[in-house]
N, C-alpha and C positions, 0 to 999 in steps of 0.2 A: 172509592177513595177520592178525596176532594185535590184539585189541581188547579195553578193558578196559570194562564198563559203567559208569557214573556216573549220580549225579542231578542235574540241575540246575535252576537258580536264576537270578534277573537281582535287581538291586537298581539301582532309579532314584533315582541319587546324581550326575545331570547340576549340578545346585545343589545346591554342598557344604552349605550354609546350611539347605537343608529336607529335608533325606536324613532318611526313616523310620528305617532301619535296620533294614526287616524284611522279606526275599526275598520273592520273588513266583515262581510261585504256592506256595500253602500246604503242595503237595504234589508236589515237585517231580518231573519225569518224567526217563525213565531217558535216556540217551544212551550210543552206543556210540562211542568212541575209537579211532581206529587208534593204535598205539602209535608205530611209525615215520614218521606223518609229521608234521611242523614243524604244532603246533597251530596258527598264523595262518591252516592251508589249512584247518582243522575248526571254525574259530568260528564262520563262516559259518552253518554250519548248527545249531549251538546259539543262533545268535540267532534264525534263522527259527522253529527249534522252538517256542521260548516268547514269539515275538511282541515281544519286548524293547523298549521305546519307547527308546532306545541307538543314537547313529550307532555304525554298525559297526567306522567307524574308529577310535574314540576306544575301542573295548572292551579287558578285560582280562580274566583268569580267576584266582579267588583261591579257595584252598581255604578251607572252614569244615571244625573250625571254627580253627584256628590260625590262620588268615588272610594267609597267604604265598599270595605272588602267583606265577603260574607266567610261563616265560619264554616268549611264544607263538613266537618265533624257533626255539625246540629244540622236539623232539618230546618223547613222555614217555618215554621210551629215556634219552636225550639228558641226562633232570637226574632220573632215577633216582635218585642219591646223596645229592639234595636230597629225595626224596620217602619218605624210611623208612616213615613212617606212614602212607601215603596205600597203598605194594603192603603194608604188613603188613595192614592193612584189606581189601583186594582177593584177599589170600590165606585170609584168613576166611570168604569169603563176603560181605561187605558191601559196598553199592553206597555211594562215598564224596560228600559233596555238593561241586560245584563252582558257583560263582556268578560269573556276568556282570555286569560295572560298569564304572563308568567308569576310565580310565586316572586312576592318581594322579598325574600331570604337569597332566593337562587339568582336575583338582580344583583341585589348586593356582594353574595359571593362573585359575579361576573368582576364588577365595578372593583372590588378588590386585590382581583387577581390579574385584572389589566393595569391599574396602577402600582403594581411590585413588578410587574415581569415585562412592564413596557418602559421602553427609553427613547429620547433624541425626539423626532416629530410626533409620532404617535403616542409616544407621554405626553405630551404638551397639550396635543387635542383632547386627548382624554380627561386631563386637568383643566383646560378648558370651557370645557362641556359639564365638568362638576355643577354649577351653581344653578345653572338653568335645568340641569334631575332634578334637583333637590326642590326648585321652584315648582316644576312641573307636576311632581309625585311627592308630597309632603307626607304619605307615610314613608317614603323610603327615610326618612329623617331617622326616625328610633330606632330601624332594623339597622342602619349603616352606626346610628353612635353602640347599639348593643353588642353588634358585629364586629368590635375593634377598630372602626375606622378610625375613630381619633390616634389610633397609635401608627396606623399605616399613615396619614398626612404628615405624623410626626419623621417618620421614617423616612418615605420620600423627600419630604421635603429638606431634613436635614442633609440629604446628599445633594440636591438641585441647585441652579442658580434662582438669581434672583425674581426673574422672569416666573418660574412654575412655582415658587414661595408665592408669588403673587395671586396667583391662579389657584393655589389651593387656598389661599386668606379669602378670595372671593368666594368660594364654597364654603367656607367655614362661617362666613359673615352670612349666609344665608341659613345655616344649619342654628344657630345661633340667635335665631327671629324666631325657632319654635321653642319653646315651652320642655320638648323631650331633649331637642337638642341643646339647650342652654345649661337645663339640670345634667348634661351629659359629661360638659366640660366642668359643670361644677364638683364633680364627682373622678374629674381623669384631670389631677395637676399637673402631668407633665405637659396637657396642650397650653395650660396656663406658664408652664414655664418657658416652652416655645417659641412663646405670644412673646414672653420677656426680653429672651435672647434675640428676637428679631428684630427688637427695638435697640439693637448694636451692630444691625449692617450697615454696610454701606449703599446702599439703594434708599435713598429717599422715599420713594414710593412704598418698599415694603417697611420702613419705619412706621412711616403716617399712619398705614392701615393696620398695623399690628396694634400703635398706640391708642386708634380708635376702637378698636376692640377691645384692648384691656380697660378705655373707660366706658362701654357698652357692659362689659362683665362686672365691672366693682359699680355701676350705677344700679344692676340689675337686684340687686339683694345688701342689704348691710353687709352680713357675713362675708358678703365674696370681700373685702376687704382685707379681711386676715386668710383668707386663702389666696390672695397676689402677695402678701409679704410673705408667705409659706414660700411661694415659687422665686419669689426675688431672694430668699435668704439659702436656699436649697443650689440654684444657679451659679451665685455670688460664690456660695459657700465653696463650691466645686472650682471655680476659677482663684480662687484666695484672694479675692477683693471686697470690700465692704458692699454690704448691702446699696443697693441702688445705685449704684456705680453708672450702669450704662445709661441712664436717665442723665446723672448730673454731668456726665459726659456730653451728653446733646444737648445740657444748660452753657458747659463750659464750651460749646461748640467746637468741639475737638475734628470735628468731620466736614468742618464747614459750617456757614449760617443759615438757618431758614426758621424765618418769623412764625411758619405755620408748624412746625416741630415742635419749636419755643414752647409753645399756648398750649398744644395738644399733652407735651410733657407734664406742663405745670399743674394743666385741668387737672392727671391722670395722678399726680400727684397732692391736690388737693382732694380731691374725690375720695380718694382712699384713705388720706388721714381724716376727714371727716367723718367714713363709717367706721373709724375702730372705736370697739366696745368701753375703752376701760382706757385710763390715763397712762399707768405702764409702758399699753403699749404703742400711746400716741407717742409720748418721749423716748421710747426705743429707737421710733421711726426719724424722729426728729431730730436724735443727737446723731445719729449716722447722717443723715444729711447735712450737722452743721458743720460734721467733721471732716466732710467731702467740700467745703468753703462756700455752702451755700449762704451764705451771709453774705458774701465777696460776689458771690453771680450775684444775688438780687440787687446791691448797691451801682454793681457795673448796666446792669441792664435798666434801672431804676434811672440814674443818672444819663442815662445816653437818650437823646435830644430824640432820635432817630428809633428808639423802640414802642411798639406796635401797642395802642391802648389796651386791646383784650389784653396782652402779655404783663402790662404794668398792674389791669386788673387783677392777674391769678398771684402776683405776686404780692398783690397788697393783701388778698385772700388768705396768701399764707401768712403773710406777718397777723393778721390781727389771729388766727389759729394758735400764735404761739404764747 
């Protein structure tokens, strides 16, 4: 029966939170593969080989270094088509590394269950330490949006201060650069309604970033446009205040001044009237806005000597829109 040799590797990444990220041992030794049969019958003995401190059950086998996970259900026959580089490698003459770790289901439920059941410092680290997984291990991206994570961020976060709001918007801004994770929040509005609300604390810092988020999500797709006025009229709705409210709140600088709020507000609100489909419900959006005195902000900020050119720009934006 034909075998291919490999080197291998274990990586103890049982706690996603203190994973080294750097295989064991230094030198990894050789292992022989039968090709035909269903790797979950050949783990076995690549975990005995290297002594791997890894329930067996929870193992996986990911290539280095591109880091695609093999499927242990098929053989290596089986997902050849998936492996170009792994027999071009093999036809060279090089023995390719394959590393043992934890499954990224059983990550993710870790990463889950330390952020619901952890508080005070060891929440903070853990939220901390979110953005740089997510950089590290870009499949954990679609296992943690498929696994509910957006609803735990939501959750945590709506009990935290402002500080791990911060912590988790920085994880989120990273889950958000991928493709799984963007279509994830385009698919779960309450993180877009979250996004919304946060654009009404009082932390400066968690405004800014919430509000460059929301124009990272309505730049990314037209459509995400009427999915932000879904979450602003849903939020709104529930507070009984007109739509948009907390934006024109941070026009009418109800919390204090900051020029760089101003601009990011206006973009966020230009952006969005620009990708809606249909005239409807540009003037939906528009008469709620003029009813909140937007006319009155843009003259008071237009006229002041002292307001910041981008800012005069988004609002000459809006005027010729109307």
């Amino acid at each position: 029966m034909a075998t291919v040799t490999c080197r291998v590797q274990y990586l103890e990444d049982s706690d996603p939170f203190v994973c080294t990220n750097f295989p064991e041992p230094r030198r990894p030794p050789p292992y022989d593969f039968h090709e035909n049969i269903a790797l979950s019958e050949q783990i076995a003995g690549v975990h005995n080989l290297l002594v791997a401190p890894l329930k067996l059950e929870e193992c996986a086998l990911q290539l280095a270094p591109n880091g695609n996970y093999l499927d242990l259900e098929l053989s290596l026959v089986e997902q050849r088509d998936d492996l170009e580089q792994f027999y071009e490698d093999i036809g060279k003459g090089k023995k390719p590394i394959l590393i043992l770790r934890t499954q990224l289901s059983v990550r993710v439920h870790s990463i889950l269950e330390k952020l619901y059941n952890s508080q005070g410092p060891e929440l903070r680290r853990s939220l901390f330490s979110l953005k740089q997984l997510f950089q590290d291990d870009k499949d954990l991206v679609p296992e943690f949006v498929n696994s509910e994570g957006l609803t735990c961020f939501i959750k945590v976060g709506s009990e935290a201060d402002h500080n791990y709001q911060n912590y988790i918007l920085r994880a989120l801004s990273q889950i958000m650069l991928f493709v799984d994770g963007m279509n994830g929040v385009i698919n779960h509005n309450e993180t877009v309604q979250w996004l919304y609300t946060l654009s009404g604390s009082l932390s400066r810092l968690v405004v800014k970033t919430a509000l460059k988020l929301l124009i990272v999500f309505v730049e990314y797709t037209e459509t995400n446009g009427l999915l932000l006025i879904q979450a602003i009229n849903a939020v709104d709705g529930r507070r009984g205040v007109k739509p948009w409210a907390y934006l024109t709140d941070i026009l009418e600088e109800k919390n204090g001044s900051d020029s760089e709020l101003l601009v990011y507000t206006m973009m966020l609100i230009n952006k969005t009237l620009a990708a809606l489909p249909d005239q409807d419900s540009f003037y939906d959006a528009t008469d709620c806005l003029e009813q909140q005195g937007m006319e009155g902000i843009m003259q008071k900020h237009m006229s002041n000597k002292g307001t910041e050119p981008d800012l005069k720009h988004q609002f000459t934006i809006y005027e010729r829109m109307l």
